[in-house]
VODO-786107 format. One record per residue: y, z, x negated of N, C-alpha, C in turn. Coordinates in steps of 0.1 Angstrom, whole numbers, plus 5000, padded with zeros to 4 digits. Layout:
VODO-786107
YZXYZXYZX...
end
This chain:
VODO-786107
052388230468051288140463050188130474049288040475048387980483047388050483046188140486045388220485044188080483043788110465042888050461041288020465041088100472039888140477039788050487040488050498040987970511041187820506041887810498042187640490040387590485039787680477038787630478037487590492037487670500036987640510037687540513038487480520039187370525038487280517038587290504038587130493037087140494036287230497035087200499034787120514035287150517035087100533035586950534036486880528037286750532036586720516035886790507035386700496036386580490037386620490038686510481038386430474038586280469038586220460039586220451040886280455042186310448042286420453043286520444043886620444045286580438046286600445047986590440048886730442048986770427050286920437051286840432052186880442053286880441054286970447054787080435055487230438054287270440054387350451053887450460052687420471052887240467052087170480050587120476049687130482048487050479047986940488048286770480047486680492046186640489045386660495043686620489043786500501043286400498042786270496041286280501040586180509039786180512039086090524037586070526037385920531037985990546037786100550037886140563039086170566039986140558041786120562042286200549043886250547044186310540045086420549044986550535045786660543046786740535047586810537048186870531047987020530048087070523047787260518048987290515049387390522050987470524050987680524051487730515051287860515051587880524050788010538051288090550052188140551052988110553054388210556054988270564054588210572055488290589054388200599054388260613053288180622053988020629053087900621053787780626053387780636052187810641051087770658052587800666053287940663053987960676055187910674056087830664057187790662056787640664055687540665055787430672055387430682054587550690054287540704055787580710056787660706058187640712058487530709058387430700059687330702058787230713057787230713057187160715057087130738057087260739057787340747058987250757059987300739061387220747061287020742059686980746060186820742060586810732060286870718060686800703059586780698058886700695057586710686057886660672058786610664058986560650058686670637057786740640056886790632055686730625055086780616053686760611052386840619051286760626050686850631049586940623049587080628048987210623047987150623047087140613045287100618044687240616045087320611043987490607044887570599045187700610045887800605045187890604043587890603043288000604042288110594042888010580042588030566043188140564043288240557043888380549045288250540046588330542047288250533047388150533046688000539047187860536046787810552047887710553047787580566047587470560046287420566046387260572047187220575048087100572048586990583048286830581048386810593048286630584049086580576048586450570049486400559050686310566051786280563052486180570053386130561052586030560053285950544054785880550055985840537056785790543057185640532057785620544058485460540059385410537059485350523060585350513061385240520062785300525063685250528065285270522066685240527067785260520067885390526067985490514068485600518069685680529070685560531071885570543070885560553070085450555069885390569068785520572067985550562067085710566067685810573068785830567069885880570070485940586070785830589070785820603069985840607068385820608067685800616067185990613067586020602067286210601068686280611069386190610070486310616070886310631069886230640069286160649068686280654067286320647066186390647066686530647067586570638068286670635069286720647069886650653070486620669070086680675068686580677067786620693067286780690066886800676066686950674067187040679068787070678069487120680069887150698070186980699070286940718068887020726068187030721066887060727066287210728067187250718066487430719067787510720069087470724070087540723069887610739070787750733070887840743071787890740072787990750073988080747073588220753073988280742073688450738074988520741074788640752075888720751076488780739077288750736077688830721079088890725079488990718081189070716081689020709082589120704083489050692082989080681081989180680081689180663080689110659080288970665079388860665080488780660081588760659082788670652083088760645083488870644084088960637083088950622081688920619080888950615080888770606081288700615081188560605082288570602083688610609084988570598085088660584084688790587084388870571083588810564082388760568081688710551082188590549083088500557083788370552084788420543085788530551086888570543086488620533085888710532085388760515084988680509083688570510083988430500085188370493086288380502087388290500088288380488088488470488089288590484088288600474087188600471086688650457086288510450086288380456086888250449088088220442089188280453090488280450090788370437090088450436089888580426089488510412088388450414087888410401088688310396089088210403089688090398091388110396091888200400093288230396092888300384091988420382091288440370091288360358090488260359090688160350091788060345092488080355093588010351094388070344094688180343095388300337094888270321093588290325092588320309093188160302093188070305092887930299094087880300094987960307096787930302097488010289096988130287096988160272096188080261095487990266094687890256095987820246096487840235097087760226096487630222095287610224094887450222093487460230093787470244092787460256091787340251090687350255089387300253089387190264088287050263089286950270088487030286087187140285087387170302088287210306089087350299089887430304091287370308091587250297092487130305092087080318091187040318090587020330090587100344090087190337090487320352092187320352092787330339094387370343095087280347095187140349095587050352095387010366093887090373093387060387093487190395093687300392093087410396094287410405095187350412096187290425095187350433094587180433093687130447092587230447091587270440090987420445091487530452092687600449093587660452093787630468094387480467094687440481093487430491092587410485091087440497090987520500091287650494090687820497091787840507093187810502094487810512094087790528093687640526093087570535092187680546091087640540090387710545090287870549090987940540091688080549092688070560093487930560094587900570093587910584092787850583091987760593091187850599090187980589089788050599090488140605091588190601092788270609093088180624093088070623093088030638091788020642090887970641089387970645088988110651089188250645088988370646090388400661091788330659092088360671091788300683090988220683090588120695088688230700088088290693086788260694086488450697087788520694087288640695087488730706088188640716087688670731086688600737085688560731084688470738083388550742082588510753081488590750080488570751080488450748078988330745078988290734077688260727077588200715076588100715076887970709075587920712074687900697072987960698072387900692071687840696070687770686069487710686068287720675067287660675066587640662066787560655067187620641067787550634066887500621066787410610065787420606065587510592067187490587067187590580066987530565066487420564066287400545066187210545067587140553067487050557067486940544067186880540067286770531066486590538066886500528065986410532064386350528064186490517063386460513062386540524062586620532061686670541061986600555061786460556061886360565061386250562060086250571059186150562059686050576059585890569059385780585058485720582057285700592056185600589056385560606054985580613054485570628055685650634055785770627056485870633057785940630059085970631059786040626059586160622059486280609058686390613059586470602060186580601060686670598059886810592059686770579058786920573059687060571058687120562058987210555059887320565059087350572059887440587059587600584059987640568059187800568060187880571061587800567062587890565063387880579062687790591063387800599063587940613065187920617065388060626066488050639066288120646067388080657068688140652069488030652071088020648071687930650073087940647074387860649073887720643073587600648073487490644074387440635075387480631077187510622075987530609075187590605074387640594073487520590072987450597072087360595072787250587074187230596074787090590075787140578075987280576076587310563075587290548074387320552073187380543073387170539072887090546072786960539074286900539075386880541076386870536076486890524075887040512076387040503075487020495074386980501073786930495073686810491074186710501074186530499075086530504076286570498077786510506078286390494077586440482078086270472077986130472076686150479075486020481075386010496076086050503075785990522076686020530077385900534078285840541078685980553079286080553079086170564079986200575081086110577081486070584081086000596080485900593079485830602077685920602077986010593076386050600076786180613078286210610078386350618078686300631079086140630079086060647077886070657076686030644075586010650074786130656075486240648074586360653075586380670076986380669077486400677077586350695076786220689076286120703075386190707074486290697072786360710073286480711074486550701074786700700075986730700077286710708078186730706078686870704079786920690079887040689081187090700081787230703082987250706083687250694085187260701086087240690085987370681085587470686085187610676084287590666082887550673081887490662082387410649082987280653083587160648084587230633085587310637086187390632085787450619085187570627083687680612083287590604082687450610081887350597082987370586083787290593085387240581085587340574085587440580085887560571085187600559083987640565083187650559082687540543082687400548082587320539084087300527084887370532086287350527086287420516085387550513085287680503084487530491085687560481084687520467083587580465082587490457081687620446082387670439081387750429081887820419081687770405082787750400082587670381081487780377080487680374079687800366080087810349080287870345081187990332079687930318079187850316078087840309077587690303076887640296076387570287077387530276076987380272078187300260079087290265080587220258081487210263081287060274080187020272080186880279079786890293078587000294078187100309079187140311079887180304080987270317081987160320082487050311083286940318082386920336081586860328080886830343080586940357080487030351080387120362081787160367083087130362084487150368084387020374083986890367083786750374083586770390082486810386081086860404082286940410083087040407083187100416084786980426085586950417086286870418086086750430084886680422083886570433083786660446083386770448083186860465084486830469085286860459086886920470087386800473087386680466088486590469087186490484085986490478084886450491085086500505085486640502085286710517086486720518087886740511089086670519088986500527088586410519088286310526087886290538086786370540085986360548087086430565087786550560088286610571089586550573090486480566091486460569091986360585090786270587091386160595091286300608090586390607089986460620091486540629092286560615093186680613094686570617094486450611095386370611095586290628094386280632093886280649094986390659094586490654095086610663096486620661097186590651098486600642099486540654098486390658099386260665099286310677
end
């Protein structure tokens, strides 16, 4: 939380005619511009003086960090447009981020050794639960219409975990005599709603950002808006300012290939839909990878 004491001094100082929270955020309004109030969390001064550094500026600028607990920044309103075409223009920005602060790190083998165990244990304790369930809801004498639902689909789940355990067994044998890795700054908590467009392109909400596999950045918003945005054509766009290797390219698929997990809970109508949701990921993100697979096939 925002250290109250600090929040008041500020709202004293800019004298607001409005006050708006929203979450965690505070915009005060006022004749001498508007600003935003953001709890301290890690040092921004030095995470935009690097990007800034490497030629990225699509941040919000710091106006006063040097409150106990809360930052200044400016306001940067955005402009209601079609969410696709935003779209692009974020995964653009998201590009040049990546293009711009990447570097390669000597790494061994237990820098791969270290990503294929926590993918493989995901997969195996997915595989676990949902063979699980299938067991439990095939002794069902008059299955409930979810658990028909799971038992009639629970194939194509099955075949993703398949999938995607197939896939990092080759990925893992291509990547574990390597001895470069590339990261960059990544942002770490990508959505579109922390991408405002006015004057400027600008990219918020940078608390959770860290240097890593750029593979993380485009996983984290994938699953998050893979229902609603075209990502096929947005992974082009990123790939004209950021092209991945075929190792990189790979982990994503993989990685996005692991279902969620049915969550086990509410009415019978939430849990339809939550086998729905998971269903909608798997048959989306087959979509999405097939022509890629179908490419390399010919």
């Amino acid at each position: 939380m925002m250290n109250r004491k600090s929040v008041e001094v500020i709202r004293e100082i800019y004298k607001p005619t409005k006050v708006t929270i929203m979450g965690h955020v505070e915009i005060l309004e006022s004749t001498s511009g508007n600003v935003v109030l953001k709890e301290k969390k890690k040092n921004m001064r030095e995470l935009y003086d690097y990007l800034s550094s490497r030629s990225f500026s699509y941040f919000p600028h710091l106006i006063d960090d040097s409150r106990e607990g809360v930052n200044v920044y400016e306001y940067v309103p955005d402009t209601n447009m079609p969410k696709e075409q935003k779209a692009v223009d974020f995964m653009k920005v998201v590009a040049l981020l990546h293009q711009k602060t990447t570097y390669y790190k000597e790494v061994g083998l237990n820098e791969y050794q270290s990503i294929y165990e926590k993918v493989i244990d995901q997969i195996h304790y997915l595989s676990y639960f949902y063979n699980q369930l299938y067991d439990e809801y095939f002794q069902s004498v008059f299955p409930s219409p979810s658990e028909y639902l799971l038992l009639t689909n629970i194939s194509k789940i099955l075949a993703s975990l398949s999938f995607a355990q197939s896939e990092l067994e080759s990925w893992f044998s291509k990547v574990k005599d390597l001895k470069k890795f590339r990261v960059c700054q990544i942002h770490n908590h990508l959505s579109l709603e922390h991408f405002h467009k006015c004057e400027k392109d600008c990219l918020l909400s940078w608390e959770n950002s860290r240097k890593d596999s750029p593979v993380l950045d485009l996983v984290g918003f994938y699953k998050e808006s893979y229902f609603e945005l075209p990502f096929e054509s947005l992974l082009k766009e990123y790939a004209h300012i950021c092209p991945w290797s075929e190792e990189e390219r790979q982990l994503f698929f993989i990685v996005i290939s692991i279902p969620p997990k049915f969550e086990l809970k509410g009415s019978e109508l939430e849990r339809i839909q939550n086998i729905r949701s998971v269903l909608d990921y798997v048959y989306k993100t087959e979509e999405l990878i097939r022509p890629y697979y179908a490419v390399e096939q010919k």
